[in-house]
C-alpha angles and dihedrals in degrees: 000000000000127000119217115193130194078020080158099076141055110280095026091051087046087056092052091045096058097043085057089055093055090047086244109146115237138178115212119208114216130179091231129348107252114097093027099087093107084056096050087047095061117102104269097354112136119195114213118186117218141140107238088200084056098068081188093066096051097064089085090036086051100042112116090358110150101181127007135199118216118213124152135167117265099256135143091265090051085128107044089051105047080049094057092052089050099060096034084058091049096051088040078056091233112183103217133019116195107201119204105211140154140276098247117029109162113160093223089042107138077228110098095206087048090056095045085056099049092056088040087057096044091046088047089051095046095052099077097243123122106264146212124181111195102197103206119200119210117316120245096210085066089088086069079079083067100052105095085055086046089057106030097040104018082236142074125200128205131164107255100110107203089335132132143224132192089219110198124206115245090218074070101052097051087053096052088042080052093057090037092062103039107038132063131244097054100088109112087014119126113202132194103222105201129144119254099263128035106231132208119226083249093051094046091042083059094038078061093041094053098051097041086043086226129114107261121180127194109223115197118228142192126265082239092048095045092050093049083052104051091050092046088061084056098260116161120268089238099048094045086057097050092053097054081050097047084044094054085053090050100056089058088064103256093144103038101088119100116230123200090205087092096049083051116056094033082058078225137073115272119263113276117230087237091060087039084052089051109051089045096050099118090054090053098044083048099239091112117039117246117249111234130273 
């Protein structure tokens, strides 16, 4: 049996989806029930309710667990709450933890989320369970966050000045977790998870554009603009600060390299921004909602 965490949101539902799909069971892991019908309706999906900052809650979620994905919201006790799981694992005597982490975690990284997942892969290495990081690079579904602008204005604005990112689709990163979790050789592996091209602001602006058939621009802001923004849509404090710190990373180029891990291990080449544009084009034009990031 397989454990899905954070089976609630994008990237963790896609991975329970898939391993549906494969008649794999599965046991996904949710905050609280509501909203996770279309998960328990799926063949040999079974939807388990605990609280990952609680470690008490996670012993009947663990037993008879053989591999587990591990998957949390970024939150301020990102941490705490990856740790717990951690330990609780160990004690449940889980065989293989996949770890979705990030590009870049350096634990002195200026970058509040890096540094979580630096300690969270040294605690998961130290543990004594076979491990897999899967170092994700931006999403490219966090451009969803852009879509009312989009809409509304024909234009988003982040602060990334003429940087790039090699942005990766997370309908990719389920398939290689999936892999990850069901076939053999992975265990102790660290892999860079990017899409196949780093894009600037202005290419991915026309790679929208082309797909919506409107005119998109990208409009460059400030740390300080972005921030403002951010709070006025009603973001968290915490998480309004972290992006204006993952931004400032970014803008130094730390996830603008190409990696060929995700190639790899897909056997194909990753999915290109233009082909992820494309197949949300009704979300970006408005005419869809967008899911939430």
């Amino acid at each position: 049996m397989i454990l899905v965490t954070g089976a609630a949101g994008l990237t963790g539902g896609e991975t329970v989806r898939r391993l549906a799909a494969r008649g794999i069971p599965v046991r996904a892991l949710v905050r609280r029930s509501a909203g996770a019908e279309k998960l328990a309706a799926l063949p040999g999906v079974e939807v388990v309710v605990a609280d990952m900052g609680r470690a008490e809650t996670l012993a009947a979620p663990l037993r008879g667990i053989e591999r587990a994905m591990l998957i949390s919201s970024s939150a301020p006790d990102m941490l705490d709450v990856q740790s717990a799981f951690i330990d609780a694992a160990a004690a449940a005597g889980v065989a293989h933890v996949v770890k979705l982490s990030g590009i870049m975690p350096e634990r002195d990284s200026p970058f509040r989320f890096a540094r979580m997942h630096g300690e969270i892969e040294r605690k998961l290495e130290r543990s004594g369970i076979p491990f897999t990081h899967l170092r994700a690079g931006e999403f490219m579904s966090a451009y969803f966050r852009q879509v009312p602008s989009i809409v509304a204005q024909g234009a988003f604005s982040v602060p990334m000045g003429d940087a790039a990112t090699a942005s990766f689709d997370i309908e990719d990163l389920a398939e290689i977790a999936v892999t990850a979790l069901t076939g053999s050789g992975h265990e102790g592996k660290t892999y860079r998870l990017t899409g196949p091209h780093a894009l600037s602001m202005t290419e991915v602006a026309a790679a929208l554009s082309a797909a919506t058939g409107n005119a998109i621009r990208y409009v460059p802001a400030s740390p300080e603009e972005y921030e403002r923004a951010n709070l006025a849509r009603g973001m968290p404090p915490y998480l309004a600060a972290a992006l204006v710190e993952l931004y400032a990373e970014r803008r130094k180029g730390k996830e603008g390299t190409v990696f060929a891990d995700a190639e790899m291990l897909l056997g194909r080449p990753a999915t290109s921004f233009e082909a992820f544009a494309l197949r949300n084009a009704a979300i970006f034009r408005g005419e869809q909602p967008a899911p939430k990031v």
